[in-house]
C-alpha positions as CSV (number, residue, x, y, z in Angstrom):
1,X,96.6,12.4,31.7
2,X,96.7,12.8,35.5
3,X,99.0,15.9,35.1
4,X,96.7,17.6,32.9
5,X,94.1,16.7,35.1
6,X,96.3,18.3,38.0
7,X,96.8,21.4,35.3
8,X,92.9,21.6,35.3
9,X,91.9,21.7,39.3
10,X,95.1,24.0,40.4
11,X,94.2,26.5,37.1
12,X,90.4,26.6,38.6
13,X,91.6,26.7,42.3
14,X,94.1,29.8,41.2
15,X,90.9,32.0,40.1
16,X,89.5,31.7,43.6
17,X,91.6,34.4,45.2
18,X,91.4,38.0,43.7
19,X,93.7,40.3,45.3
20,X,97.0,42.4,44.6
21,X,99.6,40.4,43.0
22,X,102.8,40.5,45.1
23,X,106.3,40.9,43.9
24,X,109.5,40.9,46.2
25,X,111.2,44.2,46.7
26,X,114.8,44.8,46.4
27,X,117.7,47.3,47.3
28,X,116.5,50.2,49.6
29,X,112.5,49.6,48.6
30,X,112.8,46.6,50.4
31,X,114.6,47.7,53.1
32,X,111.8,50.3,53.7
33,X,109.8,47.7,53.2
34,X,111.3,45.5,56.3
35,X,111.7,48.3,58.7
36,X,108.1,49.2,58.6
37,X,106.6,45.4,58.5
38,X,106.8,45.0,62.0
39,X,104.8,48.5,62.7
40,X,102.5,47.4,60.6
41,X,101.7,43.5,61.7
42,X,99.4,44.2,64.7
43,X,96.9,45.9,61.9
44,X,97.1,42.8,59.7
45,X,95.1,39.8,60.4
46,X,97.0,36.4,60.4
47,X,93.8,35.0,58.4
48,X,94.7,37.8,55.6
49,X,98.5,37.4,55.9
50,X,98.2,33.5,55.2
51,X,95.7,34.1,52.5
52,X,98.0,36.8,50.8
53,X,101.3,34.3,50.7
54,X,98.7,31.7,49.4
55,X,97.9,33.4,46.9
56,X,101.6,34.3,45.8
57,X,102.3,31.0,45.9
58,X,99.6,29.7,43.3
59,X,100.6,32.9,41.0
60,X,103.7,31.5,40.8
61,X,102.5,28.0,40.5
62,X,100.5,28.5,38.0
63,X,102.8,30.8,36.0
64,X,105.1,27.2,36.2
65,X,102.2,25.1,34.7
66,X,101.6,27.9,31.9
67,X,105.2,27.5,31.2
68,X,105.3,24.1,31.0
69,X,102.2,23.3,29.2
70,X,103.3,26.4,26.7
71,X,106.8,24.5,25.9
72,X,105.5,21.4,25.4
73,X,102.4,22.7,22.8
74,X,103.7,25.9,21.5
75,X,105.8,23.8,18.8
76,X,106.8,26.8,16.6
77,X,107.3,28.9,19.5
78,X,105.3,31.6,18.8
79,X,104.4,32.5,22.1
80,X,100.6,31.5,21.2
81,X,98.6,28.2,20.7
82,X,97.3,27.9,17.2
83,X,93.9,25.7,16.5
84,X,95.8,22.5,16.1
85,X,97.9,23.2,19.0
86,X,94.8,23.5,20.9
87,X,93.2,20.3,19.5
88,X,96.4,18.5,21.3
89,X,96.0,20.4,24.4
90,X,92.7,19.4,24.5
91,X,92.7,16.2,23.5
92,X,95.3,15.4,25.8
93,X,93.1,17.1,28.6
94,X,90.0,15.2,28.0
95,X,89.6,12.3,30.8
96,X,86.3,11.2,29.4
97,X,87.2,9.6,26.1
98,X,89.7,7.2,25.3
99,X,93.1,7.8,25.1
100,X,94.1,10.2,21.9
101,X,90.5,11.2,21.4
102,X,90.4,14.9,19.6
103,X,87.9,17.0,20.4
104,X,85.2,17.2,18.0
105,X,85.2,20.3,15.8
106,X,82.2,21.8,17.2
107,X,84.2,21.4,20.9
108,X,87.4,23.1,19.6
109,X,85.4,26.0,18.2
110,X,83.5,26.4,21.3
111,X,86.5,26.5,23.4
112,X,88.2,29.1,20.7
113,X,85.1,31.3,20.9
114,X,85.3,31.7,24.9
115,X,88.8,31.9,25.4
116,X,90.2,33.5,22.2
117,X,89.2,36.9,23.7
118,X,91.4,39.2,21.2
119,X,89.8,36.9,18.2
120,X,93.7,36.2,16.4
121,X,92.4,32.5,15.8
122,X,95.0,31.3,18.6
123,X,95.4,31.3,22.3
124,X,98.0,33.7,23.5
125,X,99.4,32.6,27.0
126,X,96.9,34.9,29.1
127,X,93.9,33.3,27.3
128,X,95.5,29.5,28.7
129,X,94.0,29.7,31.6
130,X,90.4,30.9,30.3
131,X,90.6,28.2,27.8
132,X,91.4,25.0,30.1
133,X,88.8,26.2,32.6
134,X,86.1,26.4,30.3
135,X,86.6,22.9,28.7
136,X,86.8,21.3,31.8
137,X,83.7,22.9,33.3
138,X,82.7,21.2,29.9
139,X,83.8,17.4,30.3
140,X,82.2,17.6,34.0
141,X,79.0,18.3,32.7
142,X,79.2,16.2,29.6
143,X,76.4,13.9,30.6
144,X,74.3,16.1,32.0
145,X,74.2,18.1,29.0
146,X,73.3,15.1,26.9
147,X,70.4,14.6,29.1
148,X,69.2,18.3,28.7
149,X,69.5,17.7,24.9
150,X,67.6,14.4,25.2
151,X,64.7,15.8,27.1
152,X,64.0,19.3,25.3
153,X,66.1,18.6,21.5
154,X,62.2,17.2,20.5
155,X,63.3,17.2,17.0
156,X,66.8,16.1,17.1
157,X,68.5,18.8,15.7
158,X,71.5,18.8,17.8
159,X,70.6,22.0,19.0
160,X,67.8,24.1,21.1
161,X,66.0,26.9,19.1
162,X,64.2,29.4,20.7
163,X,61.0,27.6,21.6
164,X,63.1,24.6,23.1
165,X,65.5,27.0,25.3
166,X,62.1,28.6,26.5
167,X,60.9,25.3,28.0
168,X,64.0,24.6,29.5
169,X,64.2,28.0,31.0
170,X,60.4,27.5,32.4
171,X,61.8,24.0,34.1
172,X,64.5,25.8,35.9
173,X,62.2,28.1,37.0
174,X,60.4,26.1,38.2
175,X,57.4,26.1,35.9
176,X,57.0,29.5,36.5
177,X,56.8,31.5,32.3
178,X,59.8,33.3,31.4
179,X,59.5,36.3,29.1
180,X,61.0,35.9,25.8
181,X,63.5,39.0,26.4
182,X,65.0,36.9,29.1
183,X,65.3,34.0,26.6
184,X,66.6,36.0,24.1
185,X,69.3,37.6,26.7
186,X,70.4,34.2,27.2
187,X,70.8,33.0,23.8
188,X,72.6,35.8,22.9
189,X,75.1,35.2,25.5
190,X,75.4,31.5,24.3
191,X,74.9,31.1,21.3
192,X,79.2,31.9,21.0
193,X,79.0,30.2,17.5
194,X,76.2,33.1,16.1
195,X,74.3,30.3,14.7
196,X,70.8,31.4,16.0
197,X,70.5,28.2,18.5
198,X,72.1,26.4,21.3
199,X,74.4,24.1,20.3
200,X,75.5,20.8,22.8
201,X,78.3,22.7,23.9
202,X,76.6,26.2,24.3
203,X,73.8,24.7,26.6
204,X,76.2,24.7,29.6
205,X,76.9,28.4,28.9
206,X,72.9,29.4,28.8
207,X,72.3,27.2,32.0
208,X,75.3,29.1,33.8
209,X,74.0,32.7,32.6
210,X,70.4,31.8,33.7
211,X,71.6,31.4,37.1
212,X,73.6,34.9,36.8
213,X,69.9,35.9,36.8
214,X,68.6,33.2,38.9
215,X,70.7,31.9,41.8
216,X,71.3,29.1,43.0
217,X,72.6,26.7,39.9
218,X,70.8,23.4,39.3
219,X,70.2,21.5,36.3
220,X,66.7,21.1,35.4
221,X,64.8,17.7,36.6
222,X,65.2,14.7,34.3
């Protein structure tokens, strides 16, 4: 699992840098190109320079791993990663479980739901990324999220309702009350699986979000 787990850190270290993507020029444009470089160095940071052929090099980096992790799961080669190709992926990505552990189903949906942005039912290549990133931000926080479940799940549903995400709202505000619009606002933006409550997976999303509206990120006190 090491090179998945390789996969995971370079995929999230790859988002860091926004910028213009890069491509070599050839024939006259890149002639042009050359002739006017050295005119143009003394306005260019080496700071900004370094962080430009960075970048280039995880775009094309990363575009390798896609490729690779693509041929070895895209078994039909259909340019896309059904559900069950995705169980694999994911079960071969998971480095908290035993070896061959699959993903439970409500894992696989919750991954599907956040990364299957054009909602085909499959992961097309440009949703890989997405997808690995948000299951590992998961499996990080698995613990964690069991605790959060323990503490305010006082009826041990498996989920928070409204009245449960309140209170843990309230606790990472620091006990100070939370209006319900702001509760609903986060629900709505977690609750991926439109099931009216937080599921174990969806709790990490509504903790996230809170702190869109509330910086700095913390879990709430055990």
């Amino acid at each position: 699992k090491l090179q998945f787990l390789y996969l995971i850190a370079f995929l999230e270290g790859s988002r860091g840098y926004r910028g213009k993507r890069f491509m070599p020029m050839v024939g006259r444009f890149g002639a042009v190109a050359a002739a006017t470089r050295h005119q143009r160095r003394s306005c260019v940071g080496n700071s900004r320079i370094e962080a430009q052929r960075a970048y280039a090099r995880q775009e094309r980096e990363t575009a390798k791993l896609v490729a690779q992790v693509m041929e070895k799961y895209d078994t039909d080669q259909s340019g896309a990663l059904s559900e069950d190709q995705v169980e694999r992926l994911l079960t071969d990505l998971d480095y908290t479980t035993p070896p061959g552990t699959k993903p439970t189903q409500e894992e696989l949906a919750f991954v599907m739901q956040c990364a299957d942005k054009r909602r085909n039912k499959r992961i097309d290549r440009d949703e890989l990324i997405g997808a690995v990133t948000v299951y590992n931000a998961y499996l990080k926080d698995k613990n964690r999220i069991d605790a959060v479940l323990t503490k305010y799940d006082d009826n041990q549903s498996g989920a928070l309702d409204f009245a449960q995400t309140k209170k843990l709202l309230v606790d990472l505000n620091d006990g100070i009350e939370v209006s319900d619009n702001e509760v609903k606002m986060v629900m709505s933006y977690a609750d991926v699986g439109l099931t009216g409550d937080l599921k174990r997976v969806e709790v990490l999303l509504a903790i996230n979000y809170w702190y869109t509206l509330h910086p700095p990120a913390a879990f709430p006190p055990a």
